[in-house]
N, C-alpha and C positions, 0 to 999 in steps of 0.2 A: 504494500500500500504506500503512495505518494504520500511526503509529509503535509500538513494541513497550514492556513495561515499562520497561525500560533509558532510551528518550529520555521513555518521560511524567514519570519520576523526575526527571530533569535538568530538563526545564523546569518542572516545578511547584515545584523546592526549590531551584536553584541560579540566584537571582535576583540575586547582588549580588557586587559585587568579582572575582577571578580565576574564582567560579563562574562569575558572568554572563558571562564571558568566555569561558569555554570552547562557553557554549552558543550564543554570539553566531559564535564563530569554526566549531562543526558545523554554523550554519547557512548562514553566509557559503560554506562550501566546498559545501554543498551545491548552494547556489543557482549556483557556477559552474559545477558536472558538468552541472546545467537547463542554463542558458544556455548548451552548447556548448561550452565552456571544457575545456582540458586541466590536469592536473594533478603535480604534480612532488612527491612527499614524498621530503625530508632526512635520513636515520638518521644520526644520531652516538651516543656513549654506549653503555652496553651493551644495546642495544634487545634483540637476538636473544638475550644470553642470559638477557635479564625475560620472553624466550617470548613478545615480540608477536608470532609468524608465527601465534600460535594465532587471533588475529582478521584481522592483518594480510596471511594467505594469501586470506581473503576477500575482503577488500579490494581485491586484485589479482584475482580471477578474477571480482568483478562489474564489475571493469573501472572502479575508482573511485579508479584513479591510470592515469598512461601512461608515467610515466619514475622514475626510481628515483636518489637520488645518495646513495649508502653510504659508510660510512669499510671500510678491509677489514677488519677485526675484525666487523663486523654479517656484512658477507658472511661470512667462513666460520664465523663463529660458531652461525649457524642450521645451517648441517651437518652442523658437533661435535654440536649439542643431534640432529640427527638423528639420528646412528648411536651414540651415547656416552652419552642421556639418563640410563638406568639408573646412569653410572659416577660422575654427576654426584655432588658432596657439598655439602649445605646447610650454610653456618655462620649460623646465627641469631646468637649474641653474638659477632658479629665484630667488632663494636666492645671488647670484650673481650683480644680478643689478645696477647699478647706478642709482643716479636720472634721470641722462641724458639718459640713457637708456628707463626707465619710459616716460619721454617725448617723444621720441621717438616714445614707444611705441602708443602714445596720440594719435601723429601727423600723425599717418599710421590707424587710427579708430579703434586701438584695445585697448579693456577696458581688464584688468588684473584682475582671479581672482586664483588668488596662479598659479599653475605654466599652468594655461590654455587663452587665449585672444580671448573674443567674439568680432565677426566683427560688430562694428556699422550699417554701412551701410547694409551688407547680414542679420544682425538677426534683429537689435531694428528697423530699417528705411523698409524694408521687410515687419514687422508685422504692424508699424503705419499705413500705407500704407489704409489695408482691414482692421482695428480694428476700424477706425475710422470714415470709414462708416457707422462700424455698432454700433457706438456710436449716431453718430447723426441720424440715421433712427429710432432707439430708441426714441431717444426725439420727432424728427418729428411727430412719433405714441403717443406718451405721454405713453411712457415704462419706468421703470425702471428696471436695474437688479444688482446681485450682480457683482463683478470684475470677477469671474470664472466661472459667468452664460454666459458673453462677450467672454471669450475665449471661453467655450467652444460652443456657436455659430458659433465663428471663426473658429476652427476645424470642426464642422460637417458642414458648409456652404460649404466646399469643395474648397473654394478660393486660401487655401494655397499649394495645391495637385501639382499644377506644380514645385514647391519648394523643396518637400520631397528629404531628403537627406539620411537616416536612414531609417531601417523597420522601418514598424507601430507601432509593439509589442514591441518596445523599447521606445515609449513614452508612460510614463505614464500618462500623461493629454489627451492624445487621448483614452487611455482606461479611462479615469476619466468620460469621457466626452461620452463616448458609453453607460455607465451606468447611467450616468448623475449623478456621487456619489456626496455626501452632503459633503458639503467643507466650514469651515471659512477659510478667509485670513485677518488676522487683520494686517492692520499698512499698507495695500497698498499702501499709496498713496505714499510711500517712494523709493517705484520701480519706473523702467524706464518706465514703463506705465504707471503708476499713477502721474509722473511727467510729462508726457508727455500730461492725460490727464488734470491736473492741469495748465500748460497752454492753452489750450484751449476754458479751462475757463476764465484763465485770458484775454484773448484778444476776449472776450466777443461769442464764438462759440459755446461753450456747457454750459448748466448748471451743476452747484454742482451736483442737486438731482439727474440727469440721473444715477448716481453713488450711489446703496444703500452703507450706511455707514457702520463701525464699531459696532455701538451701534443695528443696523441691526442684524447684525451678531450674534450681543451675545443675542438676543433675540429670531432668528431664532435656536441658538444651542439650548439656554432653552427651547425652544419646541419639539427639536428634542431629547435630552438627558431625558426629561419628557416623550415622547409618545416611548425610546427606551430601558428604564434601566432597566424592568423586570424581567430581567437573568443577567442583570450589563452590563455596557460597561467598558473595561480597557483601557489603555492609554499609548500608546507603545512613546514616547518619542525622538527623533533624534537630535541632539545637544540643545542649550537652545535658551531664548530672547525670543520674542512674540507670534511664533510659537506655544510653550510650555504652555507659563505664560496662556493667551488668553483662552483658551477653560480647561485650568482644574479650573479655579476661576467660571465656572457655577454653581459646585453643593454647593459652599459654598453661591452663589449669590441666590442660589436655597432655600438654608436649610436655611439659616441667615436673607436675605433680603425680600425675599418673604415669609416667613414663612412657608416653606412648610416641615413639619420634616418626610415628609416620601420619599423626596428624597434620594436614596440610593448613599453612596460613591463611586467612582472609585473603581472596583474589582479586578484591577490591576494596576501596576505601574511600568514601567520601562524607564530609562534614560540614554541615550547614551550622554559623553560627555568626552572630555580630559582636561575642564578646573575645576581648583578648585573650589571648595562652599564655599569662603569666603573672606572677605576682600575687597566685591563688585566686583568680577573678574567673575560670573559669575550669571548672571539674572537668578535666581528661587532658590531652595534650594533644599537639600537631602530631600527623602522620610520622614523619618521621623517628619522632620521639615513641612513637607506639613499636618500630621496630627493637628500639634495645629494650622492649618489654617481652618481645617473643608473639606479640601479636600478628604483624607484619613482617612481610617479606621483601625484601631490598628489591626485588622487583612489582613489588604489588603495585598497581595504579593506584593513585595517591590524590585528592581530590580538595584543596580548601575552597570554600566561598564566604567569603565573610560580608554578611549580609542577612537580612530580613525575613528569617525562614517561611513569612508568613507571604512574602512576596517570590521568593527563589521556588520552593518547593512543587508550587502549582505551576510551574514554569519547567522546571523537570518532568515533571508527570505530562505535564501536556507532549513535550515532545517525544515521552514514549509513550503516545497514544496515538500519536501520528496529527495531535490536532493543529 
C-alpha cells in the first residue's frame, strides 16, 4: 500500500534534527514489523488521557505491536475516557491557575491532569463500581489474575456498555482486550485502582494475592521475550519512568542473572521524550548508555526524539498505517 498524506508530509518537510528523527525512527520500526521482528510499545505519561487509543487502537488491531508495558494510570485511564468522555472538562489556561482554583477544582470531583479534568464520580466511582465485583468473585473462585487481565474482563463482560461515550475503535484497551494482547503494568498499585484496590485490603475484603504482583510480571515477560525473540523484539518507547525502565531490564535479567547468553538484545530502540538525560531529571538513560547495561546491542538501531510524545507518537503511528 502507497503511503497516505500524513507520511508524504513527514518525509518531504521533516528532514533535519528531532524531525528527521522521528521519520528515521517510523521507518526503522517499520522495517522491523518487514523483517519479522516483534514489537513492545512503553506508555508512561498521560498517553490515554491525550486520547492516543484514537490511532493507537489501530495500531493494535493491525497487529503492529505484540506486547504492551503500561504505567496503571494509561490503563485505566482509557476506560474513564470510555465511559466519562462527555464528563471530561478542558482547562486550556491551566497554566493560569491559582491554588485556589486547584481547590476548587478538588471540590467539584475533578482530578487535573495538564490542561484536561477527569470526573471522579462518572470515570474512577463508575469503574469501582463493576471492577470490584469482579475482584472479589475472583477470590471467591480462588482466581488470581494480572491488573489488565481485570480490566480486560471488565470490558469484554459487557457491564460497562450502557456507559460508552466514545466509539469503540478509539479505545485502545478495548482492542487490547479483543486480542487479549500481552501487557506488563509495573508499579500499579500506585493508580486509582490499585489504590482503591489496596484499600480493600486494608479493611480486610480482599486479599493481596487476588492481585498477581510485579515480580509476576517480570517473570511472565521472561517467558514471553524467551518463547518470542527469534526475529528480535524492538522496543518503541513513549515518555520514561516505569513504563520504560520495567520490561527493557528483562534481557539483561535474562543474559546476567539467569545465565542465559543466548538471549538476544533489543533489535531496536526508540524513545520518545522532552525531558533531559541527566542530573536525575529523567528515569532511564540515552540509548547508548543502555548498552553498558547489557540491554542493547552496539548494533541495535538507536532512536532519540526529544519532543512532545503527545505530538510525535500519533505521527509515528500514522506513518505505519500508511496514512
Amino acid at each position: 500500500m502507497s503511503k497516505g498524506a500524513i507520511s508524504q508530509f513527514i518525509e518531504k518537510y521533516y528532514l533535519h534534527f528531532n524531525a528527521a528523527a522521528l521519520v528515521d525512527a517510523a521507518k526503522g520500526y517499520e522495517k522491523q514489523l518487514q523483517d519479522g521482528s516483534k514489537m513492545l510499545v512503553s506508555l508512561a505519561g498521560a498517553m490515554s488521557t491525550a486520547e492516543l487509543g484514537k490511532i493507537f487502537g489501530e495500531i493494535i488491531r493491525q497487529d503492529k505491536v505484540q506486547i504492551i508495558s503500561c504505567t496503571g494510570a494509561n490503563l485505566e485511564e482509557d476506560v474513564m475516557n470510555l465511559v466519562a468522555h462527555s464528563h471530561y472538562k478542558r482547562v486550556p489556561n491551566y497554566r493560569d491557575l491559582t491554588p485556589q482554583d486547584e481547590w476548587d477544582l478538588l471540590e467539584k470531583g475533578l482530578n487535573r491532569v495538564t490542561d484536561t479534568c477527569i470526573p471522579e464520580e462518572e470515570a474512577f466511582r463508575r469503574i469501582q463500581e463493576h471492577i470490584v465485583k469482579i475482584w472479589k468473585d475472583a477470590e471467591a473462585a480462588g482466581e488470581r489474575y494480572f491488573p489488565h487481565e481485570f480490566m480486560y474482563k471488565l470490558l469484554l463482560s459487557g457491564a460497562l456498555e450502557e456507559y460508552y461515550e466514545i466509539d469503540l475503535k478509539d479505545s485502545w484497551m478495548y482492542a487490547a482486550a479483543e486480542k487479549n494482547l500481552p501487557m506488563v503494568v509495573p508499579g500499579w498499585e500506585d493508580s486509582t485502582m490499585g489504590n482503591i484496590f489496596a484499600s480493600y485490603v486494608l479493611k480486610g475484603e480482599l486479599k493481596a494475592s487476588t492481585m498477581k504482583s510485579g515480580i509476576e510480571y517480570m517473570t511472565f515477560l521472561a517467558d514471553w521475550y524467551t518463547d518470542n525473540s527469534q526475529n528480535g523484539i524492538g522496543f518503541f518507547q513513549i515518555g520514561g519512568g516505569i513504563a520504560g525502565d520495567f520490561p527493557i531490564c528483562v534481557v539483561p535479567m535474562l543474559y546476567q542473572d539467569m545465565e542465559r547468553r543466548d538471549t538476544p538484545f533489543w533489535s531496536y530502540f526508540c524513545q520518545i521524550s522532552d525531558s533531559t538525560t541527566s542530573y536525575g531529571s529523567y528515569s532511564g538513560a540515552v540509548p547508548n548508555e543502555k548498552i553498558t547495561w547489557g540491554k542493547l546491542d552496539i548494533n541495535t538501531p538507536k532512536y532519540i526524539i526529544e519532543s512532545d510524545a503527545t505530538i510525535v507518537a500519533p505521527l509515528v503511528f500514522a506513518y505505519l498505517l500508511d496514512m
